[in-house]
N, C-alpha and C positions, 0 to 999 in steps of 0.2 A: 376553378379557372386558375392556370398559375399566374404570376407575377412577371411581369416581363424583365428581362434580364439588367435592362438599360432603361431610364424614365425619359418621356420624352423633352424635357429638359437638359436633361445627361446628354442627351444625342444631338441634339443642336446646337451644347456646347462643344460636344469632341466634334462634329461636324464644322464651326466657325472655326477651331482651333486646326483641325486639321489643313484645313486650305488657306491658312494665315490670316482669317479674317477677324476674329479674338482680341489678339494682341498682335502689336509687330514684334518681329525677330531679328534678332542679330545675325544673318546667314548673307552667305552669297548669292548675285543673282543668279546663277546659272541652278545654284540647288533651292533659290525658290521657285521658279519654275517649273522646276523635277517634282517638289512636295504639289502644286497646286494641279500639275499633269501640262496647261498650256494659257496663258493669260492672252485673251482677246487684245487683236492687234489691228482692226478695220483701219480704225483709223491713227493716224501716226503719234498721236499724242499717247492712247488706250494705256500699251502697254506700262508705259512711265507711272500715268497715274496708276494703274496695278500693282504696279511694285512700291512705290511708294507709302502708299496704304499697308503694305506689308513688311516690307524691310525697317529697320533700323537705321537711322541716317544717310538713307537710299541717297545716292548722287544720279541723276539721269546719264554721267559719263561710262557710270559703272557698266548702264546697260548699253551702251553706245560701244564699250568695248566686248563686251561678250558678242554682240555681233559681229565686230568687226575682225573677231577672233574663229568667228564661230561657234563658238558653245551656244548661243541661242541662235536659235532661224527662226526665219517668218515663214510659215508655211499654212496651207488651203486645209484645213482638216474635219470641217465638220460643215454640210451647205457651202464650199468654199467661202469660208470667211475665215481671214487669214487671222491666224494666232500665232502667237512668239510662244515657240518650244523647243526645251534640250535639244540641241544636236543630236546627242546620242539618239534620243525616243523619236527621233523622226530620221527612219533610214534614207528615202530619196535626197537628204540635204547631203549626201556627199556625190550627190550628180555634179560635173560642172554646171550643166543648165539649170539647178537648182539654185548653186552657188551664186550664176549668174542675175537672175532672177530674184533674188533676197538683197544683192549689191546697192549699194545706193547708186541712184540713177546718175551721179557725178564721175564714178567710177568704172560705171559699165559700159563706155564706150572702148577702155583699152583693157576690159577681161572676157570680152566675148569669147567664148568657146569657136572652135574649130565643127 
């Protein structure tokens, strides 16, 4: 019988490590979201505590502007439960009605789409 290539210690380290759960990182939000694929966003608090667990002297504004920039959206991706993911890795968020729909609700009365 060979020896498997990775122990199963080995794999659960590069597996915590991989999706920032290990240590936290000194990265941007927009590229820790890219490294973890999509941090659960049900509910409105979710995503913050997620990154914070992960980032290095995470600001909640941080991630408050990547929305408001767009490099993170909130979108329906897996059982519709909505998770905060790259702009890029999620094509529909450059619909307006996506746009619109991700808006905060303060804002989305003067960016309704046509």
């Amino acid at each position: 019988m060979t020896q498997p290539a990775i122990s199963p210690r080995q794999l659960n380290r590069s597996t915590l490590a991989r999706q920032l759960l290990l240590d936290r990182e000194a990265i941007g939000v927009g590229e820790a979201v890219r490294r973890v694929v999509a941090v659960q966003a049900q509910q409105p608090a979710s995503p913050y505590v997620g990154l914070w667990n992960r980032i290095v002297d995470f600001e909640p504004t941080d991630l408050d502007a990547a929305f408001a920039r767009q490099e993170v959206v909130k979108a329906p991706l897996m059982r519709a439960t909505l998770h905060a993911v790259h702009a890029d890795d999620y094509p529909p968020s450059a619909t307006p009605w996506s746009r619109y729909c991700a808006a905060p609700a303060s804002t989305r009365a003067s960016q309704r789409p046509e």
